[in-house]
RODO-2510 file (C-alpha; in nm, 4 decimals, decimal comma):
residues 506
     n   res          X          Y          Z
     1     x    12,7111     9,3935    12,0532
     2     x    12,4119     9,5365    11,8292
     3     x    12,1815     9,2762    11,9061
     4     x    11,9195     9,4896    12,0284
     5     x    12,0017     9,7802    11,7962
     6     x    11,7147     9,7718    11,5142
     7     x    11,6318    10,0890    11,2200
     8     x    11,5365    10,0716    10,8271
     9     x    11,7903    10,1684    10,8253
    10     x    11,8663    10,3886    10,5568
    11     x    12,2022    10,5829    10,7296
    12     x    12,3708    10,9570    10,6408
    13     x    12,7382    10,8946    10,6159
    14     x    12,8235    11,2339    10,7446
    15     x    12,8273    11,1332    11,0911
    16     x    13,0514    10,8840    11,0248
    17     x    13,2929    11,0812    10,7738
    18     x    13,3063    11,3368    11,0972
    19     x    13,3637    11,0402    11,3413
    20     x    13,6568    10,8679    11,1205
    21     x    13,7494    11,0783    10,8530
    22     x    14,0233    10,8346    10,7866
    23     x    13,8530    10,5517    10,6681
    24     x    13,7056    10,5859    10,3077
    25     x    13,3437    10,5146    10,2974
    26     x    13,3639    10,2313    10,1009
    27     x    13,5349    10,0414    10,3598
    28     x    13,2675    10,1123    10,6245
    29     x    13,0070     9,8244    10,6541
    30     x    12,7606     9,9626    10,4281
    31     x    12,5055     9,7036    10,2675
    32     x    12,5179     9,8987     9,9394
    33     x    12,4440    10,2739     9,8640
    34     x    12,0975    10,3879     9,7248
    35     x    12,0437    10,3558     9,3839
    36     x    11,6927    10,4361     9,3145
    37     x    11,4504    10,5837     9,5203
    38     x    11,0665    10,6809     9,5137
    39     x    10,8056    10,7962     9,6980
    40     x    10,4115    10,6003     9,6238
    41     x    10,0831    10,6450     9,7345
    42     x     9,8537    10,3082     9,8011
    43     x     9,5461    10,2793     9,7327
    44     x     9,3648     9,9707     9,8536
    45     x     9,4306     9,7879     9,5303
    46     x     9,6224    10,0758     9,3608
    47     x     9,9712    10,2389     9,3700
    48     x    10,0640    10,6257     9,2343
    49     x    10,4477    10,7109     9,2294
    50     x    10,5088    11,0740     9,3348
    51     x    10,7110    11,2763     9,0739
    52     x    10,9274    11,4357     9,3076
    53     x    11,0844    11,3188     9,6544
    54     x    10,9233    11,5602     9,9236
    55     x    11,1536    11,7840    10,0266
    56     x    11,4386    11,6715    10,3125
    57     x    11,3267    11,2978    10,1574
    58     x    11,5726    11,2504     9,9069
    59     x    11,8796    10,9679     9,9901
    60     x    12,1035    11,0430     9,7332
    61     x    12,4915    11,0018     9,8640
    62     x    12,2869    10,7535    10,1538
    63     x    12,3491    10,3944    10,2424
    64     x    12,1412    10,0822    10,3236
    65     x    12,2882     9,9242    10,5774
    66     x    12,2434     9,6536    10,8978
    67     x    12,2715     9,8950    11,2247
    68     x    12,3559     9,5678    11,4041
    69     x    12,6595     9,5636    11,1404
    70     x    12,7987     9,8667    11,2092
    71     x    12,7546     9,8673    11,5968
    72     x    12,9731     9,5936    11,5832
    73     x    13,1950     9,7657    11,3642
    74     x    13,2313    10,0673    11,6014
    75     x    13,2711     9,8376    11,9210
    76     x    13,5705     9,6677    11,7572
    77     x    13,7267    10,0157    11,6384
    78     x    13,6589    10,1411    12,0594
    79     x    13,7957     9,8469    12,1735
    80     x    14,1449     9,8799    11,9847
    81     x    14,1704    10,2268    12,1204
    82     x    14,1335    10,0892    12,4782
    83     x    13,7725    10,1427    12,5517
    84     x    13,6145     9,8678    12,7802
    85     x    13,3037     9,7702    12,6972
    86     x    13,0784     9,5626    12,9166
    87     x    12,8041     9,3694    12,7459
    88     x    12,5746     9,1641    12,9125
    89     x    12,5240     9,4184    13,1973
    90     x    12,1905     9,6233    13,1932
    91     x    12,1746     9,9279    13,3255
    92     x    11,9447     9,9232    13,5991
    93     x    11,9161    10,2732    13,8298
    94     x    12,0929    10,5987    13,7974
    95     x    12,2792    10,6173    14,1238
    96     x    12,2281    10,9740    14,2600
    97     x    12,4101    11,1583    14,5656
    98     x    12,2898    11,5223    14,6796
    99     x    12,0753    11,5161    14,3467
   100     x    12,3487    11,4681    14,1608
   101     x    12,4505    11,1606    13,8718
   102     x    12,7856    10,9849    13,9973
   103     x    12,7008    10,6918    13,7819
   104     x    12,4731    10,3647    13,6967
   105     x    12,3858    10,0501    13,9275
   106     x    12,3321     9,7424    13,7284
   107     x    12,0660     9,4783    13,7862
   108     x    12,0889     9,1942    14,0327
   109     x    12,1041     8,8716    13,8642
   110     x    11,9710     8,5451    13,9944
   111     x    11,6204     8,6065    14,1262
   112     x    11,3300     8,4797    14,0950
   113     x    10,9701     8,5538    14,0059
   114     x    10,8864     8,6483    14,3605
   115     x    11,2134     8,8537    14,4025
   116     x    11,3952     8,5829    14,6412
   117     x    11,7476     8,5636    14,5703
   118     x    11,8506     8,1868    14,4208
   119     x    12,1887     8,0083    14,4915
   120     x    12,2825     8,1676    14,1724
   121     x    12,2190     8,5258    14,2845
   122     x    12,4477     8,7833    14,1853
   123     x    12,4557     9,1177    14,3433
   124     x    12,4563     9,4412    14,1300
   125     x    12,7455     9,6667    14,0684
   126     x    12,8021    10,0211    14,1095
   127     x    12,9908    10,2141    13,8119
   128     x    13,0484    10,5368    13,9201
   129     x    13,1799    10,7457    13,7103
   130     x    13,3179    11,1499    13,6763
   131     x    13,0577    11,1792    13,4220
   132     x    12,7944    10,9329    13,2891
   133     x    12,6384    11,0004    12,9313
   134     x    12,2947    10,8399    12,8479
   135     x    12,3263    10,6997    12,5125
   136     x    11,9847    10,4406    12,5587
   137     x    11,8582    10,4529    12,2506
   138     x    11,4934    10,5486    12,2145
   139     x    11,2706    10,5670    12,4945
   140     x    11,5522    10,5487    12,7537
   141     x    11,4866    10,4251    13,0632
   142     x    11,7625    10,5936    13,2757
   143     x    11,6862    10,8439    13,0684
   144     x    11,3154    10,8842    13,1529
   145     x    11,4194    10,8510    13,5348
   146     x    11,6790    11,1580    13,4937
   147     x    11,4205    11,3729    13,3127
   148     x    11,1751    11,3428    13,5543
   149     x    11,3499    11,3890    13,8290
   150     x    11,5077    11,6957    13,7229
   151     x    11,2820    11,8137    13,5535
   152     x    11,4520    11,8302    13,2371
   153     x    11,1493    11,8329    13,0321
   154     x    11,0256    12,2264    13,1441
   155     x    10,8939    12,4142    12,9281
   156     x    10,9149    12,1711    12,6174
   157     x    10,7109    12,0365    12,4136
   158     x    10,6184    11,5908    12,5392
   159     x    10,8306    11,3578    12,3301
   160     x    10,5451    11,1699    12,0815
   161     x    10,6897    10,8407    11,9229
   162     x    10,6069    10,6477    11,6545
   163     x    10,6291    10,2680    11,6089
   164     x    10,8303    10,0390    11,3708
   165     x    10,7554     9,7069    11,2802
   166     x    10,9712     9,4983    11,0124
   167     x    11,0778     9,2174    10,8240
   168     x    11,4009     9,1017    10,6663
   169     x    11,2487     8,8512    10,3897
   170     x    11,4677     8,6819    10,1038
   171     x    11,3108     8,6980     9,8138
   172     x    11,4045     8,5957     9,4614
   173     x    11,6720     8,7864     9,2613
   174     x    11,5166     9,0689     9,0549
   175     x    11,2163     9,1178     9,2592
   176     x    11,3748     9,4369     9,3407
   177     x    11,6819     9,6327     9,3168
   178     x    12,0074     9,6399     9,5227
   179     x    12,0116     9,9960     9,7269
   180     x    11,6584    10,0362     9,6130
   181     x    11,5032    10,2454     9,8111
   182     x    11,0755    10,3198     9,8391
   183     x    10,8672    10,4648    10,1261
   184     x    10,5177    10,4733    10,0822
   185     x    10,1973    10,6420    10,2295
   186     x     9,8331    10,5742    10,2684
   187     x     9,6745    10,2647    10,2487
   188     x     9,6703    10,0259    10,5045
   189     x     9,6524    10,3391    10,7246
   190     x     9,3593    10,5655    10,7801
   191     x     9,3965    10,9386    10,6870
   192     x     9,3789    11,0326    11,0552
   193     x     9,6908    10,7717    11,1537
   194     x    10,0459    10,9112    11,0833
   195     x    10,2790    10,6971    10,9200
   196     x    10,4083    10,4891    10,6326
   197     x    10,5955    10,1829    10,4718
   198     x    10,9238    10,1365    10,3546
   199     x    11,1118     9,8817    10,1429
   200     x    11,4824     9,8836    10,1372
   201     x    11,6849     9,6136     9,8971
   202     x    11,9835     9,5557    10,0771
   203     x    12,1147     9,2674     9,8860
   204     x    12,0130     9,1254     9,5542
   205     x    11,7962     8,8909     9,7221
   206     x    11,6876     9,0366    10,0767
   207     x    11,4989     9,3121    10,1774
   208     x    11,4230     9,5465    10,5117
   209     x    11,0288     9,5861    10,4194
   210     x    10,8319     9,7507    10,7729
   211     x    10,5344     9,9813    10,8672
   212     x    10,6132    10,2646    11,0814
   213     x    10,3306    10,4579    11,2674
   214     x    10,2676    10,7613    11,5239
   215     x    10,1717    10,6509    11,8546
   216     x     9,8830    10,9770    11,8709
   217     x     9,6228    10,7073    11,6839
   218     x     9,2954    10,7669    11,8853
   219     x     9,1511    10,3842    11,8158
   220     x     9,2273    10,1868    12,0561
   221     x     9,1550     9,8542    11,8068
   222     x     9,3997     9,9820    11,5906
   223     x     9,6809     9,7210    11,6145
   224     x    10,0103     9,8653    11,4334
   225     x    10,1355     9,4520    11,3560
   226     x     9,8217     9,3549    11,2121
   227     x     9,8784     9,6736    10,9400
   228     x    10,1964     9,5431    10,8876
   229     x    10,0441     9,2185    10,7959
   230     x     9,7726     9,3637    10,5530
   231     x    10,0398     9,6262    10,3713
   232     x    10,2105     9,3307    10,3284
   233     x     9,8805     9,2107    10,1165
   234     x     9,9475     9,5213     9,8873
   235     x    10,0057     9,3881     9,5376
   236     x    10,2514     9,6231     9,5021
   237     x    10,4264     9,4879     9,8352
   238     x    10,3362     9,1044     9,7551
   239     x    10,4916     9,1366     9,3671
   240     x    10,8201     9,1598     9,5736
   241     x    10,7932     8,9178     9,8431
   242     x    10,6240     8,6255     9,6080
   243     x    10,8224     8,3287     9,6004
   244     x    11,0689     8,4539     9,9166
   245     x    11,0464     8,3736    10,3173
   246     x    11,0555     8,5903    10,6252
   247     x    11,3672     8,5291    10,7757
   248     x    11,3996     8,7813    11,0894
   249     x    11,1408     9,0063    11,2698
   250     x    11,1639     9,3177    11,5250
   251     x    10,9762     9,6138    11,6401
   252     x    11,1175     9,9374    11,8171
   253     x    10,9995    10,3069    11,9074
   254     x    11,1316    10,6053    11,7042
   255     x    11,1076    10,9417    11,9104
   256     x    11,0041    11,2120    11,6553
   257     x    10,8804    11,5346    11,8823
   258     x    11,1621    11,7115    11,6639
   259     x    11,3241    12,0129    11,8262
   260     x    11,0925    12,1544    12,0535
   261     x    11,0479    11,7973    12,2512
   262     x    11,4198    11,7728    12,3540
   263     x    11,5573    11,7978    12,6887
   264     x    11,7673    11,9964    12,8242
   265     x    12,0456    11,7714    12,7329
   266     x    12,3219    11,7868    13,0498
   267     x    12,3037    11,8202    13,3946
   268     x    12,5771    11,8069    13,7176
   269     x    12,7643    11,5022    13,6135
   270     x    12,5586    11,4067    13,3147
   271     x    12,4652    11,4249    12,9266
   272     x    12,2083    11,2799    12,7457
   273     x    12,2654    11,2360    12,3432
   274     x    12,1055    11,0591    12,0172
   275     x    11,7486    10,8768    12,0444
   276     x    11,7396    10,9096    12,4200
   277     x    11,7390    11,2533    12,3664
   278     x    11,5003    11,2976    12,0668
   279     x    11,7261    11,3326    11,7861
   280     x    11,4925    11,2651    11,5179
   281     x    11,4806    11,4280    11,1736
   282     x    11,1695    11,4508    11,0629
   283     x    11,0631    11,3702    10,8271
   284     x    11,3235    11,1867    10,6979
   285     x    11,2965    10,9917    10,9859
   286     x    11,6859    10,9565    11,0535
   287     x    11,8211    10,9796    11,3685
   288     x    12,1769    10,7475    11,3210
   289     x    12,4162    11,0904    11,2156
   290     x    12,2602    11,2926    11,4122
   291     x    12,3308    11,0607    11,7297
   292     x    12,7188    11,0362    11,5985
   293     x    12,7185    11,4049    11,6091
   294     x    12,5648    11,4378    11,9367
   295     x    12,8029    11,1795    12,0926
   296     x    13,0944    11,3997    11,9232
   297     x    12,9670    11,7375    12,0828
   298     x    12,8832    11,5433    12,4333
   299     x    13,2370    11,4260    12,4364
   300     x    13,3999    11,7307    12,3564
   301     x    13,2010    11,9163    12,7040
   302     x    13,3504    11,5871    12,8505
   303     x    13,6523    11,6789    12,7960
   304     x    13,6964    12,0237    12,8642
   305     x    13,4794    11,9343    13,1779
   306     x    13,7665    11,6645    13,3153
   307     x    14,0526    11,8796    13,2470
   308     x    13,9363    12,1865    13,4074
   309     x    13,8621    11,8634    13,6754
   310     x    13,5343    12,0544    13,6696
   311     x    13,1921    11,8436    13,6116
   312     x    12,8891    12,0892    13,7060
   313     x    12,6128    12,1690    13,5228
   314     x    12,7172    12,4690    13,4730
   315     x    13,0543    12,3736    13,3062
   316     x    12,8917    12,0647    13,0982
   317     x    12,5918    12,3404    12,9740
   318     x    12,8899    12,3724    12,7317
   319     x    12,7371    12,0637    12,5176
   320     x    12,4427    12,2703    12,5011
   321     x    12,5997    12,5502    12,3805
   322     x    12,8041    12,3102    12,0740
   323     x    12,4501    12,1600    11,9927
   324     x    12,2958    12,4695    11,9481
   325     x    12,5206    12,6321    11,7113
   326     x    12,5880    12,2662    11,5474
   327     x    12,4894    12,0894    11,2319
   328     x    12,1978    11,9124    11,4545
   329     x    12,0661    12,1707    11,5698
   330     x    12,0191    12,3456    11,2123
   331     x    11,8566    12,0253    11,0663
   332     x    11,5957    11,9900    11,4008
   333     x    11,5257    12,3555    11,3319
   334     x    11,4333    12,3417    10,9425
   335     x    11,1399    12,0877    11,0402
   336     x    11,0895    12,1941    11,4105
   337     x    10,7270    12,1791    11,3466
   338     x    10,6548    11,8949    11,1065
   339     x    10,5623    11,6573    11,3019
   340     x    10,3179    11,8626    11,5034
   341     x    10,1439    11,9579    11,2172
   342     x     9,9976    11,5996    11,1612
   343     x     9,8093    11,5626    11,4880
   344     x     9,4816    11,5681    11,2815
   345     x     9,5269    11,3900    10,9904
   346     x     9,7247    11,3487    10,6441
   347     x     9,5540    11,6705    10,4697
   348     x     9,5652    11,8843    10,6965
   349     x     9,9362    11,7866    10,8101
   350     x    10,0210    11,8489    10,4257
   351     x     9,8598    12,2162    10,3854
   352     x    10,0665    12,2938    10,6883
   353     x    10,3996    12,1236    10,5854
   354     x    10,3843    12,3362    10,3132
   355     x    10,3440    12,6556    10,5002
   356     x    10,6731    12,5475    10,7154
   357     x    10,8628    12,5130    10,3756
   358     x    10,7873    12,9086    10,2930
   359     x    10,8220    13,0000    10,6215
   360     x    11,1370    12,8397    10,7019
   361     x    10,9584    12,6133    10,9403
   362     x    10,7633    12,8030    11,1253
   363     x    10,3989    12,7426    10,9458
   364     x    10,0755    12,9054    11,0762
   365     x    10,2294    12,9544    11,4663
   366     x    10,2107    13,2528    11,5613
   367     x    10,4488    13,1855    11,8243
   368     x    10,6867    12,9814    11,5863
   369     x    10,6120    12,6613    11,8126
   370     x    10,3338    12,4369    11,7536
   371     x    10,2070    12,2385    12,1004
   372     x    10,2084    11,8415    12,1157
   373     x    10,0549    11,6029    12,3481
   374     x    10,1375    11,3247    12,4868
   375     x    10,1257    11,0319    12,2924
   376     x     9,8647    10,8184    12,5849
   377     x     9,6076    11,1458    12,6150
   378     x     9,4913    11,0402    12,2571
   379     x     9,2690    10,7567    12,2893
   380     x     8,9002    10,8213    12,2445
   381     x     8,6896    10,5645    12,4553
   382     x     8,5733    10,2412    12,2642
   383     x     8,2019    10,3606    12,3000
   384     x     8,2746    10,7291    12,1882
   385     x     8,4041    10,5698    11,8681
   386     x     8,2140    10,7394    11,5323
   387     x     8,2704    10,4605    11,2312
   388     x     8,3626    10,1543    11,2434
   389     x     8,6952    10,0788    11,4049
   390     x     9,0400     9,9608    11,2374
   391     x     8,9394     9,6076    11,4039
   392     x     8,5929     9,5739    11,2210
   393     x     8,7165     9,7350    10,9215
   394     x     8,9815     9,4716    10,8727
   395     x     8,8673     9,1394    11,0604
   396     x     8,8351     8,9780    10,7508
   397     x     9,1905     9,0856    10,6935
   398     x     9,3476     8,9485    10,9396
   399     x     9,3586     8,6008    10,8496
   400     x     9,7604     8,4921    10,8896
   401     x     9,8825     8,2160    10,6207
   402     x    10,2407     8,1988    10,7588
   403     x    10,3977     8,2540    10,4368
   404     x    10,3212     8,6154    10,3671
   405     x    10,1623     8,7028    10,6640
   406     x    10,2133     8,6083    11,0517
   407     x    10,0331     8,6404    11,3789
   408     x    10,2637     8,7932    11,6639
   409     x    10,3220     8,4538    11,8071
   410     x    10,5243     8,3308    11,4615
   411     x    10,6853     8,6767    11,4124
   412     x    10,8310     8,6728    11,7966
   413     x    11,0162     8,3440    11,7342
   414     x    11,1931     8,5234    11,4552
   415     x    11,2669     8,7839    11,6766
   416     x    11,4852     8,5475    11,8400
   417     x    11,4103     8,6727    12,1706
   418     x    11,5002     8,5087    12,4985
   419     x    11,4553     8,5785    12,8623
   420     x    11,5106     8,3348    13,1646
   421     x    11,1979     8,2540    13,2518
   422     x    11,2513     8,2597    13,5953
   423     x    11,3485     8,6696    13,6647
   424     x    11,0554     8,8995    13,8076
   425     x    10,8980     9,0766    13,5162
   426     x    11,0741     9,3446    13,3407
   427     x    10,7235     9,4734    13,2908
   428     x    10,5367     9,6683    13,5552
   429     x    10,1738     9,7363    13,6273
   430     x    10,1307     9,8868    13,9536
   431     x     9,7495     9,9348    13,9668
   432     x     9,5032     9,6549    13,8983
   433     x     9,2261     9,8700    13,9849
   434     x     9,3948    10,1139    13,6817
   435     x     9,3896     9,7843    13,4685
   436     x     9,0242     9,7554    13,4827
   437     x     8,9360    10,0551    13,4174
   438     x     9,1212    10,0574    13,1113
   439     x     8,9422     9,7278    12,9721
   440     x     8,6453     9,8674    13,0422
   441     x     8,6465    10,2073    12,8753
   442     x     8,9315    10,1101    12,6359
   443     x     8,8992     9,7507    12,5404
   444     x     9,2678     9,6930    12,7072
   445     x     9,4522     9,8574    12,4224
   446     x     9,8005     9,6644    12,5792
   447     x     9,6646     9,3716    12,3566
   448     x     9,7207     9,5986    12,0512
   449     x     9,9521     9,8478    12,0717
   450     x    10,2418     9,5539    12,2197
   451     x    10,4176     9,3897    11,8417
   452     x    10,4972     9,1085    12,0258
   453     x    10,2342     8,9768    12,2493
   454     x    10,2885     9,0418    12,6123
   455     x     9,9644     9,1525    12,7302
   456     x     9,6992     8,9060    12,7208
   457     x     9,3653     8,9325    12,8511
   458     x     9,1854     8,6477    13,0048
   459     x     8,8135     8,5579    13,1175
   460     x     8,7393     8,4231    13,4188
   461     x     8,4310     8,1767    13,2462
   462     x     8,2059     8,1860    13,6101
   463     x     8,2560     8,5613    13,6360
   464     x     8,2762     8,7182    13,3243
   465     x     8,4952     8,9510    13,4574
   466     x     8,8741     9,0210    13,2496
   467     x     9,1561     9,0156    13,3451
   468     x     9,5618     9,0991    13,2738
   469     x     9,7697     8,8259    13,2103
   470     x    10,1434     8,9203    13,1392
   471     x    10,4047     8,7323    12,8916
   472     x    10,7448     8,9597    12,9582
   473     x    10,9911     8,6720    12,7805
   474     x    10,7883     8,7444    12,4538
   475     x    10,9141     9,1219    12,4405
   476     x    11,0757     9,3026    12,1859
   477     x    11,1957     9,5522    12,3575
   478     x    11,0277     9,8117    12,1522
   479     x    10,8958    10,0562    12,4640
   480     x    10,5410    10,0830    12,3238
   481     x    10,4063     9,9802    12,6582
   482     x    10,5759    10,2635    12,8479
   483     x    10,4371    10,4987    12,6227
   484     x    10,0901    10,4410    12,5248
   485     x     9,9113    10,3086    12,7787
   486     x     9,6350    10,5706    12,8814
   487     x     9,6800    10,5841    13,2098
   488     x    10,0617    10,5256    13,2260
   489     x    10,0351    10,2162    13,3912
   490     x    10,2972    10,0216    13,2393
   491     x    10,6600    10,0938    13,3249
   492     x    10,9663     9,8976    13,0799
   493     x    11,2289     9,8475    13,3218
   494     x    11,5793     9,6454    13,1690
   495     x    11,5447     9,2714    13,1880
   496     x    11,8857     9,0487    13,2765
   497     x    12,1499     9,2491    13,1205
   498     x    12,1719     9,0350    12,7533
   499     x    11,8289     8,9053    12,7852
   500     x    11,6061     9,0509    12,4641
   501     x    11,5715     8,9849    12,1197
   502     x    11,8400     8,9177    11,8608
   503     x    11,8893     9,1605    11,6051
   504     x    12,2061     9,0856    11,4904
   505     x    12,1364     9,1422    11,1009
   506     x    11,8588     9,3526    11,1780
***
């Protein structure tokens, strides 16, 4: 349990407190609770500390903590109240009947690369269920399937995600403070890339330091791993990390549409809450209450639904109906727009911020709802390009000394990840033609936009032409693929059920 569950995380007890209002917070798994904060703007060289926290930025009453910690935490607390839980299973197809959910189909186990079943083959299983609840996690991929197909998306804005990439390092004691907490804008990034760093001291020697950025970047050299590795060059950054080691490494989507890019949330026979459905404040960038509270609401229809034996749409719209009148829904609503408002770049996104904060969210719309794209329409053509890229702007950056900074190869073995080598690829391109196309206009983006090095392209040396080579047992499991490639030619489907990376103190 909670080995592939990765944030910052910096966590909002109430959704705990709501969940278990019996325990005291001090004996939930907490790494320590914030005791400084700040907000600072890099410069290449320089730093400037923001006198105020931006507002819906401040952590006071927050914890640091290790998600994997208190997944774990949870599952034993389920389990003593009798709930099963079956780890090790993946969760392969939604199993439909009359266009209707009655439950999930695992994955086969025990095939190989070609899809021939080997003496160890293992059928999968069919859990059918009253009602099944989609709790995926970002990026869901039953999720994405039930959406689709039902068209759950109408008249919404696209989900847009962002990226996270990060380090646990232990560094020397008083490098920086227990429950310190600093997130940071600007430099490495370019004004027209959304995003930032954060450090969080979790312990009086280890830190959660990682570069999150929004997946609407228009370069398709920009590589977010290899700004990760030169933030990491900051002086500010380095001061901390000098004399310490990188000790664990992981990358995973956040989805941060906001309000206006959430699904209708239930269906005949189903509910979708937390990441898989877009719970994302922005831009505070926590999603771990509101998923608690969405879980709460979700179970509540659930239970109404059973005992008037009743499981339609129409009956579970009643989870709609709780979020919209819920806690959730009022803290979506107060930044419904934020993240929209940075399509163009960090100016612009701050002028209009502003006008949200006056106009209780609603900015310079005059229908109250600013549009989004998807996150894959973005990318400009390599040779329509004005400027020099992120890649020839930093190649003499991107030199890797394996003490402070790491190519993807070194930072995927302390990912821990393992697949079996021997299952057909998790990772699906359909279209070769597609594939070309894309290195040719693009410069196969794959190669940049994956954390962990799954897409490689090759030369054929007689030819000259390139070509896709695939590494699925490096992944991370961070979904980038799925969403970023231009022409949407990469599907993430669940590996071996347990196969992945290892997150457990992540």
């Amino acid at each position: 349990m909670g080995n592939h569950i990765l944030s910052g995380a910096v966590i909002n007890p109430v959704g705990l407190r709501q969940l278990l209002p019996d325990i005291p917070e001090k004996d939930m798994p907490f790494d320590t609770p914030v005791t400084q904060e700040e907000v600072q703007f890099f410069t290449e060289k320089g730093v400037f500390s923001l006198p105020f926290h931006p507002p819906y930025m401040e952590n006071k009453g927050n914890y640091v903590a290790t998600l994997g910690k208190v997944v774990r935490w949870l599952a034993e607390i389920a389990e003593k109240k009798g709930v099963q839980i079956f780890t090790g299973f993946s969760g392969h197809e939604l199993i439909f009947d009359n266009g209707k959910v009655v439950g999930v189909r695992t994955g086969a186990t025990g095939i190989d690369k070609h899809g021939h079943p080997m003496p160890n083959y293992q059928p999968p299983t069919d859990v059918r269920a009253k009602i099944t609840i989609l709790a995926e996690g970002t990026r869901g991929h039953l999720t994405k399937i039930l959406v689709d197909k039902l068209n759950l998306q109408k008249d919404r804005n696209p989900q847009v995600y962002s990226l996270g990439v990060k380090e646990i390092w232990e560094i020397p004691e008083g490098n920086f403070g227990v429950g310190q907490v600093a997130h940071t804008v600007g430099y490495p990034l370019p004004f027209d890339v959304f995003g930032g760093g954060f450090i969080y001291g979790i312990s009086k020697n280890r830190v959660s330091i990682g570069l999150v950025v929004g997946l609407d970047y228009t370069d398709p050299t920009f590589d977010t791993h290899h700004a990760f590795q030169i933030y990491k060059k900051h002086p500010a950054v380095e001061k901390i990390l000098k004399g310490g080691k990188m000790v664990r490494y992981g990358a995973k989507t956040i989805p941060e549409g906001g309000l206006f890019s959430v699904p209708q949330l239930y269906h005949d026979n189903v509910m979708i809450v937390g990441d898989s459905a877009g719970l994302v404040a922005m831009p505070a960038l926590k999603g771990i209450h509101l998923a608690i509270q969405s879980g709460m609401l979700a179970a509540k229809a659930a239970f109404e639904s059973i005992q008037k034996n009743d499981t339609s749409g129409r009956q579970l719209s009643l989870y709609q109906e709780l979020f919209n009148k819920s806690a959730v829904y009022k803290e979506l609503h107060a930044v419904r727009n934020f993240r929209q408002s940075f399509k163009s770049n960090l100016i612009l996104g701050m002028l209009q911020f502003g006008t949200q904060l006056v106009t209780g969210g609603r900015g310079l719309s005059l229908t109250g709802k600013l549009p989004l794209e998807k996150d894959e329409t973005h990318y400009r053509p390599f040779k329509e390009l004005k400027g020099k890229t992120f890649l020839e702007l930093n190649k003499d950056k991107l030199e890797f000394d394996k003490k402070l900074t790491f190519d993807k190869e070194t930072d995927i073995f302390y990912s821990g990840t393992q697949h079996d080598e021997e299952q057909p690829s998790h990772i699906i391109v359909p279209s070769a033609d597609a594939c070309q196309t894309c290195i040719e206009k693009y410069e196969a983006p794959c190669q940049r936009f994956c954390p962990a090095q799954v897409f490689e392209i090759t030369k054929d040396h007689k030819t000259g032409k390139r070509a896709l080579t695939l590494h699925p047992s490096n992944c991370v499991h961070c979904k980038t693929c799925d969403i970023k490639d231009p022409y949407a030619n990469v599907t993430w489907l669940t590996p071996y059920g347990g196969d992945g990376p290892e997150y457990e103190n992540m």
